[in-house]
N, C-alpha and C positions, 0 to 999 in steps of 0.2 A: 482322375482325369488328366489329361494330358495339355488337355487348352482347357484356358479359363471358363466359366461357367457367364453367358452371355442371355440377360434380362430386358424385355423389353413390355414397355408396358404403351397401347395404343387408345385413344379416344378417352385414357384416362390420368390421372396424374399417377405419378410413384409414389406407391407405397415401402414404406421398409419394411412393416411386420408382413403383405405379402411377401415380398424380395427376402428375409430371411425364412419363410417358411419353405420359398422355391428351393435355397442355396441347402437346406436341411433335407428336401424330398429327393433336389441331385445329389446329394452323398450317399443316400442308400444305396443309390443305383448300383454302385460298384461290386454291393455285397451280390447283387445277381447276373454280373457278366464283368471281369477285372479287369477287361480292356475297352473299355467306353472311354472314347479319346476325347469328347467332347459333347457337348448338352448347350441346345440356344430354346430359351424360352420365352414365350408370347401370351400375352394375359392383352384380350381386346374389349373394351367396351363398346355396346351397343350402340348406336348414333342414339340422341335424344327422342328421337319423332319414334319410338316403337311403341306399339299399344299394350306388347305383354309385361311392360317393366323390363327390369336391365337383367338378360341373360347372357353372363358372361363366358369369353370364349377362350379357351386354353389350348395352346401348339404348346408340345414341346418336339426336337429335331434331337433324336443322336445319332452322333456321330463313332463309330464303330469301325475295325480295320477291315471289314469286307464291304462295306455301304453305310447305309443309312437308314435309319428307322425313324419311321414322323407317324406324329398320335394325336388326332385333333380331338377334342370334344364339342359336338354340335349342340348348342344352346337351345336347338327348335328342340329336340328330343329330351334335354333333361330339365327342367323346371326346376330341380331344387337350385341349378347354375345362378340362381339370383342373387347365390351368398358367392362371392371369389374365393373363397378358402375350400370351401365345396368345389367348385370347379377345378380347382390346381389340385386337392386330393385326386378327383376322378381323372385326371390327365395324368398323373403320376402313378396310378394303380392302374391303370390300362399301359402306360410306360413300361413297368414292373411287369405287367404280363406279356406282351410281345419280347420285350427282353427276355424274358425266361426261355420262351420259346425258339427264337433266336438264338440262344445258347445250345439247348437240347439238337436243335438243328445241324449246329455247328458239329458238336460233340457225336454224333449219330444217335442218339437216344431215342427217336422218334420210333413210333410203329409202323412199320409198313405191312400193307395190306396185299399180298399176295392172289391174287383171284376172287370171286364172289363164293359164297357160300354154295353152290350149288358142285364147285369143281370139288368141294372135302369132302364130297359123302362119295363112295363108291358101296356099288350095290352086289352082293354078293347073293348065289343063286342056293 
């Protein structure tokens, strides 16, 4: 990465063994796109007053030479999110997947779908 790796952590204090497990999840990145110029990431805790317990919430932002890719994980929908290392895994493997794709995109690898099924049949008498 080409800028520093930028952590932040909201409604909660810092941690380092999260903040080393982030700075280990943004180094893979590179193995799946080698121009990720940049990664800011966001680990939020819940306000106190919620009734389902603390579902935590994970941004990560890259930053890429064509745009940007942002990956939130919504805490109403995953309930294991009440562990933070859980959360940062599934923000970093959804990260992992749009990067991929992103790449394929780049590179043209992608399928394209030329017409619906019904233009490949021709019907002979």
């Amino acid at each position: 990465m080409e800028l520093p790796l930028q952590i932040a952590f909201r409604n909660m204090h810092p941690s380092e063994p999260i903040a080393a497990r982030i700075r280990d999840r943004a180094a893979r990145l590179d193995r799946h796109h080698g121009r990720v110029m940049g990664c800011r990431v966001v680990v939020e805790a819940p306000h106190r007053h919620h009734r389902r317990g603390h579902l935590y919430h994970v941004r990560v932002d890259l930053t890429v030479p064509s745009g940007e890719l942002l990956v939130t994980r919504d805490p109403a929908e995953h309930h294991a999110h009440k562990d933070v290392l859980v959360a940062v895994r599934d923000a970093f493997d959804a990260a992992t997947r749009r990067l991929q794709d992103f790449a394929r995109r780049q590179s043209g690898r992608t399928k394209s779908h030329e017409g619906s099924g019904a233009d490949q049949f021709v019907r002979t008498a």
